[in-house]
N, C-alpha and C positions, 0 to 999 in steps of 0.2 A: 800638681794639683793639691787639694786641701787634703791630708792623710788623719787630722785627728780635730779633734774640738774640747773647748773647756766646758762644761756643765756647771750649773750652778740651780741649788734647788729652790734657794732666795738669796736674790742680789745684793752685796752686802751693801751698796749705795744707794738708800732709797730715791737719792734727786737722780738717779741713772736711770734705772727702773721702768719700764713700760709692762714686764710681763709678773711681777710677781704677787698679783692677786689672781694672777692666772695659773703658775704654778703653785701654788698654796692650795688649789684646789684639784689636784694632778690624782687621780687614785693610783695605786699603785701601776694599775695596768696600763693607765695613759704613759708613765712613767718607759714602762718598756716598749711602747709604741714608739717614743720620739725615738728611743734609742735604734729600733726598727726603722724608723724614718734615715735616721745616718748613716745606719751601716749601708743599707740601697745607693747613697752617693757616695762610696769609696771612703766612707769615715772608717778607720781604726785603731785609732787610740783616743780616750775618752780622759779627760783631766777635772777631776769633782773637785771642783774651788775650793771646798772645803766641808767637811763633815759635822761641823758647830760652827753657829753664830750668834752674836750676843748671849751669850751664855747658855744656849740652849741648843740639842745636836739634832743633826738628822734621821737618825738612827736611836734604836733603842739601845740606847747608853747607862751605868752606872755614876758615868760622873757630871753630867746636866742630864735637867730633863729635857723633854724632847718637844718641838718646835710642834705648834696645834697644825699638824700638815692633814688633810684628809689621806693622802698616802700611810701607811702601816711605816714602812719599809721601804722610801726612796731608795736608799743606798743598796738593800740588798734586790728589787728590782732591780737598778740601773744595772748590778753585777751579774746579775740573771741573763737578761736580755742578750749584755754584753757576751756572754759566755756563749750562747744561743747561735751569735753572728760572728761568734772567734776576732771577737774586738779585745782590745787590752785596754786595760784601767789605773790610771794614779788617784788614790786617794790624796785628796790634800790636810794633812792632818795637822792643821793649826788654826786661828784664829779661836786658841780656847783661852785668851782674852779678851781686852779692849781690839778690832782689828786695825783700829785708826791708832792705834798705838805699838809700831811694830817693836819698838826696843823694849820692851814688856815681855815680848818672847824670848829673849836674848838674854836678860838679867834679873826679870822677878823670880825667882824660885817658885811661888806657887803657879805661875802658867808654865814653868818647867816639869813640874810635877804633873799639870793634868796631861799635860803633852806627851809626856814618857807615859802615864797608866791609859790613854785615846791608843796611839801607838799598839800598845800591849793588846788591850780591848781588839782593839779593830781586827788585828793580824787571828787574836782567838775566836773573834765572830765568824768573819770572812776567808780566812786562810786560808779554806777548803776550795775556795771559787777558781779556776784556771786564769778567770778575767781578772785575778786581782795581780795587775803587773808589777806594780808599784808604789810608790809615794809621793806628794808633789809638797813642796814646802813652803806653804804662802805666803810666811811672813818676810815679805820681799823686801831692800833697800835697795835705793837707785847705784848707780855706780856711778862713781866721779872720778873718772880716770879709772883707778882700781878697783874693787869691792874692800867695803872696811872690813876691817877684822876678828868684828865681834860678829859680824855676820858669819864669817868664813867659819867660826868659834860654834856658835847654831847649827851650823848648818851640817860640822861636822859629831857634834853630839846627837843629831837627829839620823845624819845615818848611821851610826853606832846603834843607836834603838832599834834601829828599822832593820840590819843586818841581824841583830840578837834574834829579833821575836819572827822574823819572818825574811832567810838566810839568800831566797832568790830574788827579792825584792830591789828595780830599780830604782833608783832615785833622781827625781827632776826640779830643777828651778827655773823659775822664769821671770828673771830680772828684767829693769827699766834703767833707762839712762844708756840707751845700748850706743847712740850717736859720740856720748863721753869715754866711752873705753879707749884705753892706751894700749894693744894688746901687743906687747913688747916683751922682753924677758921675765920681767917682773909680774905680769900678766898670765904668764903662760906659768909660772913658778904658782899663781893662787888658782889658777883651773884646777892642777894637781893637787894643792894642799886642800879644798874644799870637797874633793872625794867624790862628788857625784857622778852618775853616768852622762846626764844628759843636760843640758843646757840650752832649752826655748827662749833666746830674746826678742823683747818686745819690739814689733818690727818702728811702733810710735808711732806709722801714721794716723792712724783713724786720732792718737792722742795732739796730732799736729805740732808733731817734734819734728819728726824728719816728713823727708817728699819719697814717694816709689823711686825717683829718681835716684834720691841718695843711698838707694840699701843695697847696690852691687859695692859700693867702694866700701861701704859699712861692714859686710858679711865676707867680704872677699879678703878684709885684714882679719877677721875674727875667725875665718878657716882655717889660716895660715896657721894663728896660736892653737888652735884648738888641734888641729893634726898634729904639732908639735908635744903637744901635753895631753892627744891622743882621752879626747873627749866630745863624744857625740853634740855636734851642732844641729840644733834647729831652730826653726823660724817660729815665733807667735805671734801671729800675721792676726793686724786687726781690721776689721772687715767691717767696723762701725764707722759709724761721725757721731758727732753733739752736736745736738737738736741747736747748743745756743751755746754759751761759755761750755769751755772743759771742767767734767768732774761737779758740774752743779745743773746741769741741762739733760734732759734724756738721750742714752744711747739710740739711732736709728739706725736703720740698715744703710751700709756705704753704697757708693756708687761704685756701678759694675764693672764701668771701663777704668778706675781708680784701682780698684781690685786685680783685673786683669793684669796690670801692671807691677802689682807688687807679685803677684803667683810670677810671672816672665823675672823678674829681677833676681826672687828667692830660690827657685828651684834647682838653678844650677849650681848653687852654692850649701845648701843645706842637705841636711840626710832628711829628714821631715818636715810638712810646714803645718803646724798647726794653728787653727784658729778661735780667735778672742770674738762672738761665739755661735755657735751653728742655734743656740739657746737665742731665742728673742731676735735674732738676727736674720735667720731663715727657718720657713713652714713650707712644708708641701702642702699646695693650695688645698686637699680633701684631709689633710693631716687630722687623726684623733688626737691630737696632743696640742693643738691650739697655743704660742706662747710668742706675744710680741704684735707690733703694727702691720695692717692690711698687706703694707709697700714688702713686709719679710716675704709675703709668695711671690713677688716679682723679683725680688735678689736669688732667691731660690731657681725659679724656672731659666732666670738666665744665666745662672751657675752652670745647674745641670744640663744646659744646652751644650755647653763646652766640656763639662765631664761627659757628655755620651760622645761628641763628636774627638777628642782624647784619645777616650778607650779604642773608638773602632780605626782612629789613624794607629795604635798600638796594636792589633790585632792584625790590622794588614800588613804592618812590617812583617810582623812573628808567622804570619800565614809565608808572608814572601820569602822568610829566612828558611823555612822548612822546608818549603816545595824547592828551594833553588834556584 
């Protein structure tokens, strides 16, 4: 089943977009409601897309100001909450420039700079919180066969940061182009040199790259490297469609039996699946935390049909192993 979700407190693509004049106006406490809402359906890890956008953070920061949210303190609700329901958390600490321009994060110096003093900030605000698991590092490229190398380059100066300022901190990326990977020796030699723990690839359907079909042969080669070079797989199971064209249409919520089939395809194969996003995607029909179209309470209630009926086929084995 779904174990974690990405959050985002505004969407960085406004043509995607259905909920974010709805989370713009989140108070803080609506804020740790949704969070309350996830943890109740077996959500435990929580992925914040990112902590600044367009040049302005979510948080009370010294290096942008801060986004006109009626929340105080998204970020340190969501870590509140999170802590509250022993959920775990990746800050995504990047898009402190253009996001539409990822090789900006790679080679301008001054978004390396705000990135390294975000980094520092964050681990000195939040550090104290038990929910602050980790770090998630947005500025993604696709992979074409390999991951290039300037990324591997980023990606390995960011956990450098993120080991200095804050020493038990994991670190997560979640790459696209996951259909294009050659995951062969050469493959298995950059899992290693890139240094992260964990590695969420885009499963692509809802982006209509791959079919649920194709992601056992897909994750079943990417296991094989990843056991090799002994680096947590998971899945970033996307759970949307577009409304119309990809990437210029609104995200909607997918369809259930689509869904169904990539959870069956991904689970056997992965340590976690998380999903692309429990945010705008699914509501608990009475939810205080309102965020997305009507159709999110019926992706929802038909989620949760198969998370309860899950748990209690999991409960009866564990009852039947006990008793004998």
């Amino acid at each position: 089943m779904i174990t974690g979700s990405f959050l985002d407190f505004v969407h960085h693509n406004p043509k995607e977009t259905t909920w974010n004049e709805q989370t713009i106006a989140f108070s803080d406490k609506m804020w740790e409601a949704k969070v309350d809402e996830m943890a109740e359906i077996g959500i435990e890890y929580l992925v914040v897309l990112s902590v600044a956008l367009d040049y302005k953070s979510f948080y009370p920061s010294k290096i942008f100001h801060k986004w006109d949210l009626k929340a105080q303190d998204p970020l340190g609700a969501v870590l509140h909450a999170a802590e509250r329901n022993k959920m775990k958390v990746f800050l995504g600490a990047g898009f402190y420039g253009d996001w539409t321009k990822p090789w900006e994060a790679f080679s301008d110096l001054g978004v390396r700079q705000k990135t390294k003093a975000a980094i520092e900030e964050l681990a000195l605000q939040y550090g104290d919180y038990r929910s602050f698991y980790g770090f998630y590092w947005p500025n993604e490229l696709g992979i074409d066969g390999y991951f290039p190398q300037i990324f591997i380059d980023h990606v390995n100066e960011c956990n450098n940061l993120a080991k200095a300022n804050l020493p038990k901190a994991k670190t997560l990326i979640a790459p696209y182009g996951t259909n294009k990977a050659i995951p062969d020796a050469t493959y298995v030699k950059q899992l290693k040199e890139l240094g992260v723990d964990i590695i969420a690839y885009q499963d692509e359907v809802g982006a209509r790259k791959s079919r649920p079909e194709d992601l056992s042969k897909i994750f079943s080669a990417l296991k094989k490297a990843h056991q090799q070079a002994e680096v947590l797989l998971w899945a970033d199971m996307e759970i949307y469609e577009f409304a119309g064209e990809i990437l210029v249409s609104p995200l909607l919520p997918g369809n259930f039996q689509r869904i169904t089939k990539q959870i069956d395809a991904l689970s056997p194969l992965v340590d976690e699946i998380i999903c692309y996003q429990y945010l705008g995607m699914m509501n608990k029909p009475n939810s205080l935390a309102f965020a997305g179209t009507k159709e999110s309470k019926e992706l929802y209630k038909a989620y949760t049909a198969r998370y309860k009926t899950q748990n209690e086929i999991k409960f009866s084995k564990f009852a039947n192993e006990v008793n004998g």
